[in-house]
PDB file of N, CA, C and O in Angstrom, chain B, residues numbered from 101:
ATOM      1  N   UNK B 101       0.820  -1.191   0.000  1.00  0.00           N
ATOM      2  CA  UNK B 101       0.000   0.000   0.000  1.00  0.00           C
ATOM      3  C   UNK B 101       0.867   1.260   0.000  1.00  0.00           C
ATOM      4  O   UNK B 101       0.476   2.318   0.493  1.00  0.00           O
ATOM      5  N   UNK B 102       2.171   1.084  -0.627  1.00  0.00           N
ATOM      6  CA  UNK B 102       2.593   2.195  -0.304  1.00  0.00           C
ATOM      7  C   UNK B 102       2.206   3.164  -1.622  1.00  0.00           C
ATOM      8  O   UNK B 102       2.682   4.296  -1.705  1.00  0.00           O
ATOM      9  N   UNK B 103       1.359   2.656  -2.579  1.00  0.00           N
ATOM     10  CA  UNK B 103       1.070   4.398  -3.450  1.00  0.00           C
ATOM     11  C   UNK B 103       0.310   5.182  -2.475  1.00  0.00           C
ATOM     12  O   UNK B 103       0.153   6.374  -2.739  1.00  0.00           O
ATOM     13  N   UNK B 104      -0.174   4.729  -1.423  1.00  0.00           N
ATOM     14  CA  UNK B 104      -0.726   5.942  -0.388  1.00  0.00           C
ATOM     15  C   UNK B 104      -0.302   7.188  -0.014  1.00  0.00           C
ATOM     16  O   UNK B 104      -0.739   8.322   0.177  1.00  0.00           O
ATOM     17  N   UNK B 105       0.851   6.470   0.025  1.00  0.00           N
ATOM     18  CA  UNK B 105       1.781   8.033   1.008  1.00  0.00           C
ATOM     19  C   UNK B 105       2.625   8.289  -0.387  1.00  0.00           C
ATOM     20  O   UNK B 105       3.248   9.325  -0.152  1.00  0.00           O
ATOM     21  N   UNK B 106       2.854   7.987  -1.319  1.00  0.00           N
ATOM     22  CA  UNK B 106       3.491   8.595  -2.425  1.00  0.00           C
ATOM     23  C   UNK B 106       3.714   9.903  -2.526  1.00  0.00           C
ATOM     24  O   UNK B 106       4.864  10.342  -2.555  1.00  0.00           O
ATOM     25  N   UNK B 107       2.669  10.663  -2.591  1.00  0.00           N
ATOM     26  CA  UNK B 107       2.536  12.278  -2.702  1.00  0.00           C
ATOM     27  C   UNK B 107       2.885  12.994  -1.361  1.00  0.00           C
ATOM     28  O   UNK B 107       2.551  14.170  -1.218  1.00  0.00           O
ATOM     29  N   UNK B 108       3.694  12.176  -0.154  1.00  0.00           N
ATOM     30  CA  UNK B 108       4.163  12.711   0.770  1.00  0.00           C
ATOM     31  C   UNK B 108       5.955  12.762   1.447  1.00  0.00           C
ATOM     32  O   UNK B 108       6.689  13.463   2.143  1.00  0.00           O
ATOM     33  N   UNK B 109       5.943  11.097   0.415  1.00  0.00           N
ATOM     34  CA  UNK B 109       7.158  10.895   0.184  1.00  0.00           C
ATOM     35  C   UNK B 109       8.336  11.953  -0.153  1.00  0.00           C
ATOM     36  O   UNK B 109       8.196  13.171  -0.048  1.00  0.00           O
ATOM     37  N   UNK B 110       9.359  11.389  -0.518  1.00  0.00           N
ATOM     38  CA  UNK B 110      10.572  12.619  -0.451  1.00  0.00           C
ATOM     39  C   UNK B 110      10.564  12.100  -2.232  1.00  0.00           C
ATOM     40  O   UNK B 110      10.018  11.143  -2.780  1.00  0.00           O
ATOM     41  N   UNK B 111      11.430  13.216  -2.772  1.00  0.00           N
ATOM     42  CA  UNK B 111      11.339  13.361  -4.257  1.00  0.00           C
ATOM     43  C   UNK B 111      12.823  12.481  -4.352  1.00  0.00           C
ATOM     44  O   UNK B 111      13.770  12.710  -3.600  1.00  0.00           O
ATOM     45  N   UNK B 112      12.828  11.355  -5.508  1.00  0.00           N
ATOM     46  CA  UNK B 112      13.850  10.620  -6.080  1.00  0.00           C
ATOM     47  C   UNK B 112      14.729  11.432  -6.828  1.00  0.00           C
ATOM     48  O   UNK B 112      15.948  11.418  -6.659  1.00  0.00           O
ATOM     49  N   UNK B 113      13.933  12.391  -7.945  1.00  0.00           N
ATOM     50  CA  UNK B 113      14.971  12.916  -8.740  1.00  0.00           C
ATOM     51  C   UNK B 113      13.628  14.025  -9.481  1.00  0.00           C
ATOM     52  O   UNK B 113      12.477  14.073  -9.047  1.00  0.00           O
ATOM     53  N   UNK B 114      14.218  14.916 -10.789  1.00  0.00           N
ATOM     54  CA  UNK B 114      13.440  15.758 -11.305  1.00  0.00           C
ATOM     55  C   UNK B 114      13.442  15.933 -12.489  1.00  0.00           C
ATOM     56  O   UNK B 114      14.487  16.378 -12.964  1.00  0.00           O
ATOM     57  N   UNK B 115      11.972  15.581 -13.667  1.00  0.00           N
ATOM     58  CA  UNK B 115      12.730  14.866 -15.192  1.00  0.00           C
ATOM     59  C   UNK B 115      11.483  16.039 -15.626  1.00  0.00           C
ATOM     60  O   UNK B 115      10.485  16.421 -15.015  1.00  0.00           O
ATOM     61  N   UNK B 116      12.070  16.408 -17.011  1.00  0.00           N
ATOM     62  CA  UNK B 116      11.270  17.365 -17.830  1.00  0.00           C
ATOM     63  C   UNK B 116      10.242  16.787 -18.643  1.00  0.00           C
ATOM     64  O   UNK B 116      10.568  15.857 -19.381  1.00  0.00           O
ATOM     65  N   UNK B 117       8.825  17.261 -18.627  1.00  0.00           N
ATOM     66  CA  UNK B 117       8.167  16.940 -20.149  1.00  0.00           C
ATOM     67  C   UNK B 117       8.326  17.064 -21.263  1.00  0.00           C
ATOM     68  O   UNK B 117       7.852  18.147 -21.609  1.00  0.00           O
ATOM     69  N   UNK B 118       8.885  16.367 -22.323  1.00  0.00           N
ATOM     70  CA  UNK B 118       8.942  16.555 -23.284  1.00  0.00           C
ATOM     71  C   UNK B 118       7.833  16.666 -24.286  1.00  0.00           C
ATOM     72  O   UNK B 118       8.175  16.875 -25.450  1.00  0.00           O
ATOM     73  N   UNK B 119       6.946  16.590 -24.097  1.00  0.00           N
ATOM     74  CA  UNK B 119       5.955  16.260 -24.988  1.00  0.00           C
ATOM     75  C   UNK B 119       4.908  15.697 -24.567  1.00  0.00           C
ATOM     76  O   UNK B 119       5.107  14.938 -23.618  1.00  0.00           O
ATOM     77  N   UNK B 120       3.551  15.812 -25.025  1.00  0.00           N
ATOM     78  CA  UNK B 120       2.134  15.069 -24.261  1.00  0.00           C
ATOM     79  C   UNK B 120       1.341  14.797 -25.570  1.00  0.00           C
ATOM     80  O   UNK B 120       0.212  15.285 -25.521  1.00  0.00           O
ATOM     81  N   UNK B 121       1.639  14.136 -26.749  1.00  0.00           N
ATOM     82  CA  UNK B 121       1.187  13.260 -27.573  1.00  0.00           C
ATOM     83  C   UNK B 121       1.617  12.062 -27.330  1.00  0.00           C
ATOM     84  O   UNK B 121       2.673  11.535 -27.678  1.00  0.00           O
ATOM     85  N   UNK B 122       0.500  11.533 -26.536  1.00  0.00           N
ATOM     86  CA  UNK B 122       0.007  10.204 -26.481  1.00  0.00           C
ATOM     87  C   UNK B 122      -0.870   9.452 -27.569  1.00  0.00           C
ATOM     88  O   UNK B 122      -1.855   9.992 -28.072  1.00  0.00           O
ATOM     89  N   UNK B 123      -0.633   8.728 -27.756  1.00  0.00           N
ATOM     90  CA  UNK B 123      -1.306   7.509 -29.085  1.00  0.00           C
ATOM     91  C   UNK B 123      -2.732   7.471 -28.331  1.00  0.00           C
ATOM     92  O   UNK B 123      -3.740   8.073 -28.700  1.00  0.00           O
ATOM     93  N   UNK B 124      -2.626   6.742 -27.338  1.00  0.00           N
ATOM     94  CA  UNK B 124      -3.737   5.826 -26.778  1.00  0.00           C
ATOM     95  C   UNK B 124      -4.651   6.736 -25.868  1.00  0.00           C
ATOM     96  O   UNK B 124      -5.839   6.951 -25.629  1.00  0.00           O
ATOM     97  N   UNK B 125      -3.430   7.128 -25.518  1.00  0.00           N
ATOM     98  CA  UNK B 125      -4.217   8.388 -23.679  1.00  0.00           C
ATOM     99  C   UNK B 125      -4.290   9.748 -24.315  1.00  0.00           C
ATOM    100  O   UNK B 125      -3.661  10.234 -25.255  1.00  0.00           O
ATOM    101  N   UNK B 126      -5.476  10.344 -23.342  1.00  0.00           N
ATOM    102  CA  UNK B 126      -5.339  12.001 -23.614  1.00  0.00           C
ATOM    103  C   UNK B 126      -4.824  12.184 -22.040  1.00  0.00           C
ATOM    104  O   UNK B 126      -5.435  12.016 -20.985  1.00  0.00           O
ATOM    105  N   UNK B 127      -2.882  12.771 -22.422  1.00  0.00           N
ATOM    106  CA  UNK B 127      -2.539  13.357 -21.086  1.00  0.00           C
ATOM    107  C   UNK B 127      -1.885  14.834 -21.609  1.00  0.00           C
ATOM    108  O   UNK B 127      -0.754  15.120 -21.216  1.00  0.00           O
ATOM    109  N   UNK B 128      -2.598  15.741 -22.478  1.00  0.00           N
ATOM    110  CA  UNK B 128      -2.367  16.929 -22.798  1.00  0.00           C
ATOM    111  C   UNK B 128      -2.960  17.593 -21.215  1.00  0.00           C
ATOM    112  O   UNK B 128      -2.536  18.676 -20.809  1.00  0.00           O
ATOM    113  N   UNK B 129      -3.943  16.801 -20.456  1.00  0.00           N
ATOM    114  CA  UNK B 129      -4.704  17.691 -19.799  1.00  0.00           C
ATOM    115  C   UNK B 129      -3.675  17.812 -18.215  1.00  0.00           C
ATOM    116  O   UNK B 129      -3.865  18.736 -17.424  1.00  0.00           O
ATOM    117  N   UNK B 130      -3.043  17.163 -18.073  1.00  0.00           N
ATOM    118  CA  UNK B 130      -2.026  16.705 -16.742  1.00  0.00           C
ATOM    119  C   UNK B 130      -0.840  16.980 -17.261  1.00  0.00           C
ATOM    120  O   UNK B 130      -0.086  17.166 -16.305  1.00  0.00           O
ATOM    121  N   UNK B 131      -0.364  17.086 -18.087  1.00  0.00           N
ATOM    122  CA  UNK B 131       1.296  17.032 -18.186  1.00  0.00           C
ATOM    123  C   UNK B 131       1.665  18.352 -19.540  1.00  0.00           C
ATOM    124  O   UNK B 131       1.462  18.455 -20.750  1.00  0.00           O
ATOM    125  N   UNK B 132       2.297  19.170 -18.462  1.00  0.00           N
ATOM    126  CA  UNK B 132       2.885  20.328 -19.371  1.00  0.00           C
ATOM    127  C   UNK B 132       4.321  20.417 -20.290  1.00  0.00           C
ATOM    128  O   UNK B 132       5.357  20.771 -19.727  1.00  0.00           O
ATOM    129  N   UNK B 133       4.314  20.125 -21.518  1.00  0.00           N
ATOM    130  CA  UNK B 133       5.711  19.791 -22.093  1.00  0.00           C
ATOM    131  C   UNK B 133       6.279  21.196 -21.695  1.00  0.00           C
ATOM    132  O   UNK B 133       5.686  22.269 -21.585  1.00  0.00           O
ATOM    133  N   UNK B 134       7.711  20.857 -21.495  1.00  0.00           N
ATOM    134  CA  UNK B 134       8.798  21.928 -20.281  1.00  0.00           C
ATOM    135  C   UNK B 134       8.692  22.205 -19.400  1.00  0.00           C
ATOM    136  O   UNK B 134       9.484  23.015 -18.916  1.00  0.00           O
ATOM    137  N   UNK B 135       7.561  21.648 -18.620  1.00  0.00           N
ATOM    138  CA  UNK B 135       7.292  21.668 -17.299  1.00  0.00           C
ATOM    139  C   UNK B 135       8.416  20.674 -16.696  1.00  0.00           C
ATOM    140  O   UNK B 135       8.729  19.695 -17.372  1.00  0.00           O
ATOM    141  N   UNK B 136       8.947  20.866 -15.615  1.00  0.00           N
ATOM    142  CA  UNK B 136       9.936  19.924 -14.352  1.00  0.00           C
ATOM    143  C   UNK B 136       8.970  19.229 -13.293  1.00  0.00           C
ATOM    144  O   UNK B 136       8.229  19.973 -12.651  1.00  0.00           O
ATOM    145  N   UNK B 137       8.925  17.935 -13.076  1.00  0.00           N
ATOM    146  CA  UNK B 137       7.959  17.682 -12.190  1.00  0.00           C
ATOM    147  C   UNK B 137       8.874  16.388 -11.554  1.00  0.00           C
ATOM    148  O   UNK B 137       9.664  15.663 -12.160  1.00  0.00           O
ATOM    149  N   UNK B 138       8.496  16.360 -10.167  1.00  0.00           N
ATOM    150  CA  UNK B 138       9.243  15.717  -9.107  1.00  0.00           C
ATOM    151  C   UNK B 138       8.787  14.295  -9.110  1.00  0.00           C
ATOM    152  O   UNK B 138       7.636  13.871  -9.217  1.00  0.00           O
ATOM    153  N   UNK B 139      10.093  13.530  -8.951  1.00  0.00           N
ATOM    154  CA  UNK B 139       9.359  11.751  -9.454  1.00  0.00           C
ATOM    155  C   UNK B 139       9.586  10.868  -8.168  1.00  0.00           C
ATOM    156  O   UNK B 139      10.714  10.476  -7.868  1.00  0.00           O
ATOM    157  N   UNK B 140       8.406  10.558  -7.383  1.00  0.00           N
ATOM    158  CA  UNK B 140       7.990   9.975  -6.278  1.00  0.00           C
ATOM    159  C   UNK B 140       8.313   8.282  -6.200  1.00  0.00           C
ATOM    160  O   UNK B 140       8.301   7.579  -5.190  1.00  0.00           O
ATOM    161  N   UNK B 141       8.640   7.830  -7.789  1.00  0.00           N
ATOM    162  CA  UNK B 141       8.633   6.256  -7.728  1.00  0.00           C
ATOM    163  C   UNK B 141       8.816   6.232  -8.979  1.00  0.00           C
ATOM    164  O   UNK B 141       8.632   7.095  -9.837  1.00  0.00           O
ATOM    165  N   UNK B 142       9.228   5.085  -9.038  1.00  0.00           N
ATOM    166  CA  UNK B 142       9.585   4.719 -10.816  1.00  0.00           C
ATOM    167  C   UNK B 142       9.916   3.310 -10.601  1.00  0.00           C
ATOM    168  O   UNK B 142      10.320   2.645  -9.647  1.00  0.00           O
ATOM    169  N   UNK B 143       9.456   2.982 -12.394  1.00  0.00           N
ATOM    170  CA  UNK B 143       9.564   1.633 -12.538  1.00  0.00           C
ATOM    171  C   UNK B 143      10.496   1.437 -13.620  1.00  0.00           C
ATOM    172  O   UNK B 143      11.281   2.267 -14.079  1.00  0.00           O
ATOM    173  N   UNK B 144      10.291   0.067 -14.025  1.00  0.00           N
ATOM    174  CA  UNK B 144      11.570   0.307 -15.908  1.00  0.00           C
ATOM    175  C   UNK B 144      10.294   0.548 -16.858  1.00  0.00           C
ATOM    176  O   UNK B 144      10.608   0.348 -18.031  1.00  0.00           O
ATOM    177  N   UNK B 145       9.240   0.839 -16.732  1.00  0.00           N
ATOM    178  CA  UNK B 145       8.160   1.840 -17.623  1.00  0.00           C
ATOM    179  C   UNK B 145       7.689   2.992 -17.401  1.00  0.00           C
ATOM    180  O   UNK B 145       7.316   3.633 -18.384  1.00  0.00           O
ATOM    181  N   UNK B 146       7.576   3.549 -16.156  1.00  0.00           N
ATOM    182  CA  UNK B 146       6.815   4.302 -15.762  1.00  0.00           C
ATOM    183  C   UNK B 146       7.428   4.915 -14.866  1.00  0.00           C
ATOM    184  O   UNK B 146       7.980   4.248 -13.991  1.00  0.00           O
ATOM    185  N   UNK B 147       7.513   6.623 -14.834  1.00  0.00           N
ATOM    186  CA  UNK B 147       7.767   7.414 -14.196  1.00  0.00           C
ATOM    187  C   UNK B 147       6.218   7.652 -12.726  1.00  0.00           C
ATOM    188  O   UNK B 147       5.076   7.616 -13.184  1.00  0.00           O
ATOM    189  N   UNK B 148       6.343   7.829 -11.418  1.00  0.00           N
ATOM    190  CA  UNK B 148       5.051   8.033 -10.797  1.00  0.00           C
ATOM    191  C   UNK B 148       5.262   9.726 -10.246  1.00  0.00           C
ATOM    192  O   UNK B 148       5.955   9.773  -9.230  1.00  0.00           O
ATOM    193  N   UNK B 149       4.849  10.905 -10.678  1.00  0.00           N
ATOM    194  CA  UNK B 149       5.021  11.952 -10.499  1.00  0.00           C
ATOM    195  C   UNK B 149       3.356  12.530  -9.804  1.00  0.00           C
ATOM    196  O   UNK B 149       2.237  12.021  -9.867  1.00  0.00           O
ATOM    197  N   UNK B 150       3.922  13.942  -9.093  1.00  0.00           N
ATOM    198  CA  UNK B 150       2.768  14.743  -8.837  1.00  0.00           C
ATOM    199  C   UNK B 150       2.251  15.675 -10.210  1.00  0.00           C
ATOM    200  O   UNK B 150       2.939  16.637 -10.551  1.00  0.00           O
ATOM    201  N   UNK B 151       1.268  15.397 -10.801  1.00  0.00           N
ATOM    202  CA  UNK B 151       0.793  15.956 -12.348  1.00  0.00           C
ATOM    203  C   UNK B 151       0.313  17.277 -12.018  1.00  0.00           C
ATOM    204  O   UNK B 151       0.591  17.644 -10.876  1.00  0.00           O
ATOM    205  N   UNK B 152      -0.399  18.153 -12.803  1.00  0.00           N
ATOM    206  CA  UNK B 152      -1.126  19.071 -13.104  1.00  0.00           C
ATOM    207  C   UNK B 152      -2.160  18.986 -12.264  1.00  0.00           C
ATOM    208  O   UNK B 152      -2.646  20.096 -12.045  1.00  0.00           O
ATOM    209  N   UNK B 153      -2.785  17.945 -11.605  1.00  0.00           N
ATOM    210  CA  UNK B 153      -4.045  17.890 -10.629  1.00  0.00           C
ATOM    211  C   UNK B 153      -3.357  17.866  -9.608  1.00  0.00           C
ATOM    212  O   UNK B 153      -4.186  17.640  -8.727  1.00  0.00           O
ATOM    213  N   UNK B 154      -2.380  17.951  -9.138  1.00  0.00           N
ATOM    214  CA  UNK B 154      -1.553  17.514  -7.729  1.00  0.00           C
ATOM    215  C   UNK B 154      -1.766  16.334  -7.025  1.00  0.00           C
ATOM    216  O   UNK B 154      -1.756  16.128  -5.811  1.00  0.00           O
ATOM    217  N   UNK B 155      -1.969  15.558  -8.005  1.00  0.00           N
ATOM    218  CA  UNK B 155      -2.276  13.816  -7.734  1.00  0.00           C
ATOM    219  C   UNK B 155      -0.846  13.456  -8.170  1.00  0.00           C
ATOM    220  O   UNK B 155      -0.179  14.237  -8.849  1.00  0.00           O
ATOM    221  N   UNK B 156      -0.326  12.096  -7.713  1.00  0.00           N
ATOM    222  CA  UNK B 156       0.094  11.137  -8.249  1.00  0.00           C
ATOM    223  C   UNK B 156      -0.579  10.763  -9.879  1.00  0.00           C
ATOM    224  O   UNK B 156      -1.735  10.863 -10.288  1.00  0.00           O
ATOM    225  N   UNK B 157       0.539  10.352 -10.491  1.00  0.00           N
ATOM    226  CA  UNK B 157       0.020   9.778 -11.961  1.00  0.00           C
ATOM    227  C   UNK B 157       1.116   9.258 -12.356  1.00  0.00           C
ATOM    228  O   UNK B 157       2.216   9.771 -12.147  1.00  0.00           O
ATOM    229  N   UNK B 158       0.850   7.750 -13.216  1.00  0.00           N
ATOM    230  CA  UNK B 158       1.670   6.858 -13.538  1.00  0.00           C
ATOM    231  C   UNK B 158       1.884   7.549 -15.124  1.00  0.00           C
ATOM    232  O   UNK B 158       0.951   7.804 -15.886  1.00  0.00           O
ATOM    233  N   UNK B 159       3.375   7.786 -15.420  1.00  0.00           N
ATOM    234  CA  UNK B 159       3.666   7.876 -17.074  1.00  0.00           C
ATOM    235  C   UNK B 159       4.531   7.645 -17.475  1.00  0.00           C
ATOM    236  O   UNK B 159       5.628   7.911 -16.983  1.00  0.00           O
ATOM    237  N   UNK B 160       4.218   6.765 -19.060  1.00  0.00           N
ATOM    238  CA  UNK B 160       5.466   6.383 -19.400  1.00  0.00           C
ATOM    239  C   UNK B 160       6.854   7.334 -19.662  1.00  0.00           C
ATOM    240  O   UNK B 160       6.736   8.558 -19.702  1.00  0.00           O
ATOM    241  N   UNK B 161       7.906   6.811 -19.802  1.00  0.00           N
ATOM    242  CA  UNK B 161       9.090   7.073 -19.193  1.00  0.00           C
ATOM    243  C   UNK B 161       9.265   8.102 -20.782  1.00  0.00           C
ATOM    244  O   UNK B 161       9.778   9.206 -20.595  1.00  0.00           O
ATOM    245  N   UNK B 162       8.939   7.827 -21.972  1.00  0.00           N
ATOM    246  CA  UNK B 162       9.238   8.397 -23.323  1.00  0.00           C
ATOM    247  C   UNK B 162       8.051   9.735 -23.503  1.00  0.00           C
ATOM    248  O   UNK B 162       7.721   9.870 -24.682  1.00  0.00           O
ATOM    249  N   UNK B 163       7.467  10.587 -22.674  1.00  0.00           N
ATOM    250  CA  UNK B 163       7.743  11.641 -22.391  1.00  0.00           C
ATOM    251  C   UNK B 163       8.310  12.849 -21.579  1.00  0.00           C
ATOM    252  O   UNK B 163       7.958  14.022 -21.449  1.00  0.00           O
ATOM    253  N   UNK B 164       9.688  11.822 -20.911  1.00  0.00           N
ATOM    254  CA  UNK B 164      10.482  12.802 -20.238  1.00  0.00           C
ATOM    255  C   UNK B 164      11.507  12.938 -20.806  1.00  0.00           C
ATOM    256  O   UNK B 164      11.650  12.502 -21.948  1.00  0.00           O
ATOM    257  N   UNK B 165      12.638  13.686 -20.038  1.00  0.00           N
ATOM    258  CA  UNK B 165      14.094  13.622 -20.025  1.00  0.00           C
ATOM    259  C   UNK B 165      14.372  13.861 -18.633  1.00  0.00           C
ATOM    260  O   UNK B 165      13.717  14.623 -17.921  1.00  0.00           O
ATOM    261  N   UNK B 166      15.452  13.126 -18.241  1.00  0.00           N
ATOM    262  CA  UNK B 166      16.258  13.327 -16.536  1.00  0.00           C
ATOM    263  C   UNK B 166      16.520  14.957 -16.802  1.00  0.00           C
ATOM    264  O   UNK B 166      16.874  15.545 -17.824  1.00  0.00           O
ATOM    265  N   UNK B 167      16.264  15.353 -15.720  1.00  0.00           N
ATOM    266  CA  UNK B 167      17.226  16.716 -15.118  1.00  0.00           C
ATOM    267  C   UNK B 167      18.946  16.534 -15.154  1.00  0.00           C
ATOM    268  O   UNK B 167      19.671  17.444 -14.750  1.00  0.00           O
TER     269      UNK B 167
END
């Protein structure tokens, strides 16, 4: 259960949006390309960041770049 406390957790590291054309998903509405956003958890797919709603949100890793 730890995505609970995720959004309270301490920040891993800090990766840029590159881009929010998604194929499948509409995440134009959460994720600002050149925006810096703080990454709470990560997987080998998925970045878990605080988005545009100040939620947690799972995204894949090929619209960022590391800081």
């Amino acid at each position: 259960m730890i995505h609970q406390t995720w959004e309270k957790s301490e920040t891993i590291k800090k990766i840029k949006c590159v881009h929010a054309d998604a194929k499948k998903f509409v995440v134009h509405h959460v994720l600002t390309p050149g925006k810096v956003y703080d990454v709470k958890n990560e997987t080998d797919e998925f970045y878990f960041i605080i988005d545009n709603t100040n939620r947690i949100g799972g995204f894949k890793k090929d619209y960022f770049v590391e800081q």
